[in-house]
BAFI-129721 format. One line per field, with one value per residue (C-alpha): residue number from 1; residue in three letters; x, y, z. Coordinates in Angstrom, 3 decimals. Layout:
N
seq	NUM | ...
type	ALA | ...
xx	X | ...
yy	Y | ...
zz	Z | ...
END
This chain:
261
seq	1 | 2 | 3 | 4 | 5 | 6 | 7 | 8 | 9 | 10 | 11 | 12 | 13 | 14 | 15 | 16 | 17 | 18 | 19 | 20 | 21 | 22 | 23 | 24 | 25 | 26 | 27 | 28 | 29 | 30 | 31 | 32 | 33 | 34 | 35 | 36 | 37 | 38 | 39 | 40 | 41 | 42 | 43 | 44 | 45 | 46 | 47 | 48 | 49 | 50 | 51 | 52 | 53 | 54 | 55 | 56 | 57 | 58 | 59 | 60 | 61 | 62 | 63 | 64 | 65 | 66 | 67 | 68 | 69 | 70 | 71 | 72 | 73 | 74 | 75 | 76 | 77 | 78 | 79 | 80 | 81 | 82 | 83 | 84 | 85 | 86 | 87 | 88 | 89 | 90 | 91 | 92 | 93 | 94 | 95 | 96 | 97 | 98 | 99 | 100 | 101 | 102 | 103 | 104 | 105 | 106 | 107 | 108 | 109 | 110 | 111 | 112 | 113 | 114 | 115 | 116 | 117 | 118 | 119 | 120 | 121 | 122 | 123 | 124 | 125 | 126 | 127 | 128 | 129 | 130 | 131 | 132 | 133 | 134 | 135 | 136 | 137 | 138 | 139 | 140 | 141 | 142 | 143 | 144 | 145 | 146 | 147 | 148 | 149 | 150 | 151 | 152 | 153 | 154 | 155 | 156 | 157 | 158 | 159 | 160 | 161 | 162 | 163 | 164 | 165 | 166 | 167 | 168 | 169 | 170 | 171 | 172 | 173 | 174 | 175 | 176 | 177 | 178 | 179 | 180 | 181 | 182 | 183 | 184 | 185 | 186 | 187 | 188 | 189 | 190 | 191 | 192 | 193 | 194 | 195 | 196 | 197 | 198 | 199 | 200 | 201 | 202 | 203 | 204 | 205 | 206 | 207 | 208 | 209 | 210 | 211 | 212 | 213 | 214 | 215 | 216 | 217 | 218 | 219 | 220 | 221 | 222 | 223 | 224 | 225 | 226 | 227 | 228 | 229 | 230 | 231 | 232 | 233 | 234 | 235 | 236 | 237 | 238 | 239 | 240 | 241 | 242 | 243 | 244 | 245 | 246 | 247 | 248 | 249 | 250 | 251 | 252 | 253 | 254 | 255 | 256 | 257 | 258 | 259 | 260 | 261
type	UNK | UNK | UNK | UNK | UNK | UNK | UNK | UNK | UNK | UNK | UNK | UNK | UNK | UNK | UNK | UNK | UNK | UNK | UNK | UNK | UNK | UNK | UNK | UNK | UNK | UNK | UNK | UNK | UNK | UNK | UNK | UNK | UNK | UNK | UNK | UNK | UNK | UNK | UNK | UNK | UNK | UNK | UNK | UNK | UNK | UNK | UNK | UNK | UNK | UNK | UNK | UNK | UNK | UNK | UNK | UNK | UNK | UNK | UNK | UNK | UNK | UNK | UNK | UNK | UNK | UNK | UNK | UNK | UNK | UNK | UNK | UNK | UNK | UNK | UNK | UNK | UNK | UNK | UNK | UNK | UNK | UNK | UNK | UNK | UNK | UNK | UNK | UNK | UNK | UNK | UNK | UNK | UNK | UNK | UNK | UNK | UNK | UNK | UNK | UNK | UNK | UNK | UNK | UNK | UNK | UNK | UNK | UNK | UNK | UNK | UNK | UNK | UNK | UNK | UNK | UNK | UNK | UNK | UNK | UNK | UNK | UNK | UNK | UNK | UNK | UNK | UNK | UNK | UNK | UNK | UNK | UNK | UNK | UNK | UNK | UNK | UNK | UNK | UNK | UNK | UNK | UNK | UNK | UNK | UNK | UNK | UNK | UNK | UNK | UNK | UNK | UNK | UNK | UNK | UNK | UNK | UNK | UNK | UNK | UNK | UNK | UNK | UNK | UNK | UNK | UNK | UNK | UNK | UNK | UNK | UNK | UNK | UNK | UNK | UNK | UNK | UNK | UNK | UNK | UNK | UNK | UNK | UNK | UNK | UNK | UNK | UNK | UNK | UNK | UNK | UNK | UNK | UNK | UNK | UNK | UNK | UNK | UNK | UNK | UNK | UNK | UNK | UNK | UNK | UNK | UNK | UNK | UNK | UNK | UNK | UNK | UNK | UNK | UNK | UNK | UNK | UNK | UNK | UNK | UNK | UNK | UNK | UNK | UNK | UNK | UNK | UNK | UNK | UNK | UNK | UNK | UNK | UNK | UNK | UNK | UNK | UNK | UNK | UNK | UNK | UNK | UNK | UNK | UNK | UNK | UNK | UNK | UNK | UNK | UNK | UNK | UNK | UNK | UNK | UNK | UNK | UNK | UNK | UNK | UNK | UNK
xx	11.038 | 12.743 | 15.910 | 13.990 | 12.004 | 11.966 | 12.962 | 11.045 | 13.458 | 16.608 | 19.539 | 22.617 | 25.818 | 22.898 | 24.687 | 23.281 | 25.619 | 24.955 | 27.892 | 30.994 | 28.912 | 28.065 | 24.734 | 24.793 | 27.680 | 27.597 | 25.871 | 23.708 | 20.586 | 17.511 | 14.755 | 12.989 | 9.083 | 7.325 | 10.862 | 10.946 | 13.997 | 15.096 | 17.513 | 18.886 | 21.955 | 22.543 | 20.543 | 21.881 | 23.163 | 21.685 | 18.686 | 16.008 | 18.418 | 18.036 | 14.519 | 13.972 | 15.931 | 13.949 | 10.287 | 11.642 | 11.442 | 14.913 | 17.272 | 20.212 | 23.758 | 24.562 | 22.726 | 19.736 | 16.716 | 13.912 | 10.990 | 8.289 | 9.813 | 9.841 | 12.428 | 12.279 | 14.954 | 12.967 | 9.364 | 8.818 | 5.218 | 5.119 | 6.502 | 4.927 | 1.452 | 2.343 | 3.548 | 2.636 | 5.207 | 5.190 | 7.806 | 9.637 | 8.270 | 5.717 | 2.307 | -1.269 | -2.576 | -2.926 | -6.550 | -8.279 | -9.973 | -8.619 | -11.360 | -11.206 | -7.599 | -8.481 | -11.090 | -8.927 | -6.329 | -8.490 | -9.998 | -6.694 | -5.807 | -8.693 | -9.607 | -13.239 | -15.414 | -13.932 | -16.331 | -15.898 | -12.086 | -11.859 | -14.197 | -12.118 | -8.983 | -10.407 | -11.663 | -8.936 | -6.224 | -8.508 | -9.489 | -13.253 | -13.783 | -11.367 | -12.720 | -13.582 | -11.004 | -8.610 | -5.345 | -3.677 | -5.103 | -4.338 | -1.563 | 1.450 | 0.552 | -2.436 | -1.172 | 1.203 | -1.811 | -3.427 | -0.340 | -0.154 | -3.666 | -3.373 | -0.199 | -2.248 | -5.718 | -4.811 | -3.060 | 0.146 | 2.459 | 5.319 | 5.117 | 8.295 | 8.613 | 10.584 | 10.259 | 7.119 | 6.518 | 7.418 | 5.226 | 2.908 | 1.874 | 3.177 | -0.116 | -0.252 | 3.441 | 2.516 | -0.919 | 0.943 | 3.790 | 1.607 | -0.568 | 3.427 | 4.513 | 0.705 | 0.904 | 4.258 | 2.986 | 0.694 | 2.944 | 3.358 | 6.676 | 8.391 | 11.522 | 11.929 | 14.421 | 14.942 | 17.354 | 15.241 | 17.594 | 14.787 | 12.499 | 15.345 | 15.030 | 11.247 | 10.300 | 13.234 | 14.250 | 17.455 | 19.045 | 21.710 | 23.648 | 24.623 | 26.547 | 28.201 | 26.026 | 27.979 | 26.609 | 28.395 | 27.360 | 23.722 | 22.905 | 20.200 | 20.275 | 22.054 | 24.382 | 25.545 | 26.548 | 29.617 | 28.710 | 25.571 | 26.416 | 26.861 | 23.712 | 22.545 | 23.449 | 26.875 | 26.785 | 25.665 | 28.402 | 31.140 | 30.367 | 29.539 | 32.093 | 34.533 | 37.395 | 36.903 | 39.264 | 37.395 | 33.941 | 35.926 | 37.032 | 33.341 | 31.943 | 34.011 | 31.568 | 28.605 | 26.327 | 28.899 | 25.952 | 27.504 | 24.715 | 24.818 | 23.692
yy	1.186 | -0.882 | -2.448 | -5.915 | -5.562 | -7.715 | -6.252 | -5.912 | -6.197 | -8.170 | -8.512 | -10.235 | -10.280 | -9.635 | -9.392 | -9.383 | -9.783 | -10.287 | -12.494 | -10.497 | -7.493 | -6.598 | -4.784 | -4.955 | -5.312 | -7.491 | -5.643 | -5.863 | -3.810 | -3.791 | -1.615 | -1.942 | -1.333 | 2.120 | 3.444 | 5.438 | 4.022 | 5.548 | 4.753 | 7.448 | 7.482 | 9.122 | 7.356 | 4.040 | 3.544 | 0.050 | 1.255 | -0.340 | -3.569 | -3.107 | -2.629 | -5.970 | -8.020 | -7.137 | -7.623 | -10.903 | -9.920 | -10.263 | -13.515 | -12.793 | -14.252 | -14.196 | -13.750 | -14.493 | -12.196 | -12.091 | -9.921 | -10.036 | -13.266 | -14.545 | -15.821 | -13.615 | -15.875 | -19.426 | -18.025 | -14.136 | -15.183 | -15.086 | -11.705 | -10.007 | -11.186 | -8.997 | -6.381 | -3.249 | -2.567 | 0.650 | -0.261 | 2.221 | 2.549 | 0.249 | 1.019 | -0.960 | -3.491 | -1.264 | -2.782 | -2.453 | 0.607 | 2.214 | 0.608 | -2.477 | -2.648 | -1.704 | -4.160 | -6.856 | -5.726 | -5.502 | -9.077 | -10.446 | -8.462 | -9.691 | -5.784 | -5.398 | -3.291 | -3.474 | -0.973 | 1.477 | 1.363 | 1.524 | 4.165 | 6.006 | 5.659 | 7.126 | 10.223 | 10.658 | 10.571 | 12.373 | 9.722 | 9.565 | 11.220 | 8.455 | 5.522 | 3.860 | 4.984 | 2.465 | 2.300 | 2.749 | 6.156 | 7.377 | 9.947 | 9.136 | 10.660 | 9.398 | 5.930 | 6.437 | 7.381 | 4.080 | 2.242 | 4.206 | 3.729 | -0.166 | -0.429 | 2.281 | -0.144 | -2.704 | -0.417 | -2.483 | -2.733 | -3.153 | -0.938 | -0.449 | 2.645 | 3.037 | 6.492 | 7.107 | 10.889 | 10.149 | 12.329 | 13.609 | 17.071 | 19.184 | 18.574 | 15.274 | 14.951 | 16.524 | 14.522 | 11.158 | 12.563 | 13.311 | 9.601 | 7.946 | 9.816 | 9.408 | 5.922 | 5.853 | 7.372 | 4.594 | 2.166 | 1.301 | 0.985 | 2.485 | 1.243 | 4.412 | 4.271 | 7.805 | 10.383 | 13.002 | 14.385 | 16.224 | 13.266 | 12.026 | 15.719 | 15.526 | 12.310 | 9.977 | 8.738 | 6.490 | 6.600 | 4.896 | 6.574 | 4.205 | 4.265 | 2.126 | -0.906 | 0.183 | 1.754 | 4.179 | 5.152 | 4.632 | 6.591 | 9.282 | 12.767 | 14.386 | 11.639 | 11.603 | 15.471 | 16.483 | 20.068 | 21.444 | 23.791 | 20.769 | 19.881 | 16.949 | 17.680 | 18.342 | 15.315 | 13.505 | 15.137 | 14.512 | 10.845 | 9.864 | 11.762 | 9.524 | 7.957 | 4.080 | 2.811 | 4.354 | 3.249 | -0.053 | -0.104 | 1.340 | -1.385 | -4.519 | -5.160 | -3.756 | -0.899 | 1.794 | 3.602 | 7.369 | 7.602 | 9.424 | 7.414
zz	16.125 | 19.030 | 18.814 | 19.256 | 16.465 | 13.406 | 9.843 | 7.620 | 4.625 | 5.455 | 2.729 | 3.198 | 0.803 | -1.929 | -5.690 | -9.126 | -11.950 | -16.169 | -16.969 | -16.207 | -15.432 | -11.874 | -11.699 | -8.037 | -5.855 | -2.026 | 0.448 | 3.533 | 4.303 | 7.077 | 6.889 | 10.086 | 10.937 | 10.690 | 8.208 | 5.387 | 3.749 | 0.578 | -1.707 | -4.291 | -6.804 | -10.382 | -13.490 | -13.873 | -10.608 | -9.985 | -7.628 | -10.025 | -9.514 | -6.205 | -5.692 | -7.860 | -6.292 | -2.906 | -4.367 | -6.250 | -9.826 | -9.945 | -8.573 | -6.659 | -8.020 | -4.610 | -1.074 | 0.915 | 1.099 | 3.511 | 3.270 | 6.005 | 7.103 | 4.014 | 1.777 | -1.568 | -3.390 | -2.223 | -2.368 | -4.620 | -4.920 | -1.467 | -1.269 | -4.250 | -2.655 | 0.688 | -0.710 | -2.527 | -5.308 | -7.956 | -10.422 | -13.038 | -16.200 | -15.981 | -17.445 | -16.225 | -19.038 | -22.523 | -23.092 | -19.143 | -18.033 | -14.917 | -13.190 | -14.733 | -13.324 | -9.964 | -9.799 | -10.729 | -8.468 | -5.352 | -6.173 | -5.961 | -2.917 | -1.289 | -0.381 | 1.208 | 0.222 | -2.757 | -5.025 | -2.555 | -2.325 | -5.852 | -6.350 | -3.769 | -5.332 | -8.524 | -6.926 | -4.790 | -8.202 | -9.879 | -12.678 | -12.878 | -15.854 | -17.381 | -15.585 | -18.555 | -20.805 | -22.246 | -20.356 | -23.499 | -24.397 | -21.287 | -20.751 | -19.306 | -15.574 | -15.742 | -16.133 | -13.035 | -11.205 | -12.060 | -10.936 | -7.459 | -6.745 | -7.634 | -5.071 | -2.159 | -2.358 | 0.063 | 1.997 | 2.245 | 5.573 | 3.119 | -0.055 | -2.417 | -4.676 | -8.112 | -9.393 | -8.111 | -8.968 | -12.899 | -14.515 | -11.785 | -11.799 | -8.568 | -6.894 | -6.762 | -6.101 | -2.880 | -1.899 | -2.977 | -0.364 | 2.432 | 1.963 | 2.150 | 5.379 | 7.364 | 6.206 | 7.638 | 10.836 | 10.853 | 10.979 | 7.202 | 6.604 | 2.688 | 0.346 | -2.117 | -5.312 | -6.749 | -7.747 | -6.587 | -2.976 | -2.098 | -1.169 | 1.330 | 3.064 | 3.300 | 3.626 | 4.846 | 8.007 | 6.828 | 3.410 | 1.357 | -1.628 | -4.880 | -7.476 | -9.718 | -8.125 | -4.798 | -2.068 | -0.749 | 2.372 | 4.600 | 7.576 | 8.418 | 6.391 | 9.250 | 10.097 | 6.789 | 6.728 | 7.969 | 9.239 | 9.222 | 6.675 | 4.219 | 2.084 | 1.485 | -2.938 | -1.455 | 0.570 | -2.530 | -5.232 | -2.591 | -1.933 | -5.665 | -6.650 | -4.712 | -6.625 | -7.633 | -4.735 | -1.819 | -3.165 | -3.059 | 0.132 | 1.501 | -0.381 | 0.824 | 4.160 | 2.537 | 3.480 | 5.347 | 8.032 | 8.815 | 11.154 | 14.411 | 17.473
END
């Protein structure tokens, strides 16, 4: 990444609130090309919030939002058409076949080769002998499976995460892990949403902690340690466990970076 390069993701004074509720508080964010940017906070913290409002299945109350250049709040078509997106808890259609959904999805990617990438996909997840199996009768990993290999097809320069491991077995929690960093190495560039720390350790190269629809603090894993001693779970406890008026303060010019230069 250089220092002239264009984000990818750009959000400025983005909010989301339900009425008097705020789901998402003002902040600012850039991921930049080739990161691994993760986002991680406790169940309920507003990260699936966040991750909407990015891909445009979600309008802010308050902000402007570009993605690849384009504006998410004027044009989400745009976006979702760029972009590769794995949401949480979403299933593929209950009455397609795996490959029925793959084949659907690649036509509307415009992937080439498209038998071939599908076919791939399928092997490489493990699905063949459930190929033609109703989405609906498959199991619950399975059906994760589907969705990553619909959002790894067209091999996207932008791809955003919810939750992606959700019921995956071990071994494919690993293969999907090493396809995400070698993509990254490629020059793909990755928005994850979890509450899993350990992702940020392996696979992160900036992070931001929520809570509350605040963020608390963005940085890298180290710069946002205090000793090296400190782990990142402590780093996490000690920041969410913050009392309401510094996470108020933190949050009053968005995203705090801890980062070391």
């Amino acid at each position: 990444m250089t220092a002239s390069s264009s984000p990818m993701v750009s959000a400025k004074d983005m909010a989301k609130k339900y009425g008097d509720f705020i789901a998402l508080h003002p902040l600012n964010v850039e991921v930049h090309p080739g990161e691994f940017f993760g986002v991680f906070g406790p169940n309920g913290a507003g990260k699936s919030t966040f991750i909407k409002l990015l891909t445009g299945q979600l309008r802010p109350s308050k902000g402007r939002i570009e993605v690849l250049g384009v504006d998410a709040v004027a044009d989400p078509q745009k976006v979702k058409a760029n972009i590769g997106i794995v949401p949480e808890s979403e299933s593929p259609p209950s009455f397609l076949t795996p490959v029925e959904f793959l084949e659907f999805v690649a036509r509307l990617r415009g992937v080439e080769d498209m038998h071939a990438k599908v076919e791939h996909w399928l092997d490489w997840f493990g699905l063949q002998e459930k190929r033609d199996t109703m989405c609906k009768d498959l199991s619950k990993g399975q059906r994760q499976k589907v969705m990553l290999a619909s959002a790894f097809i067209h091999k996207p320069k932008l791809l955003f995460l919810d939750e992606p491991f959700a019921n995956l077995d071990p071994i494919y929690q690993r293969k999907c892990r090493e396809w995400l960093l070698d993509h990254v190495a490629e020059g793909g560039t990755i928005f994850l949403c979890s509450h899993v720390l350990e992702m940020a350790e392996r696979m992160c190269n900036r992070m931001a902690i929520i809570n509350d629809g605040k963020v608390l603090a963005a940085g890298t894993v180290k710069g946002l340690k205090r000793s090296e001693e400190e782990t990142l779970e402590d780093v996490f406890i000690r920041l969410v466990g913050r009392s309401i008026e510094d996470v108020e303060r933190l949050s009053d010019e968005g995203v705090v970076d801890d980062s070391e230069e």
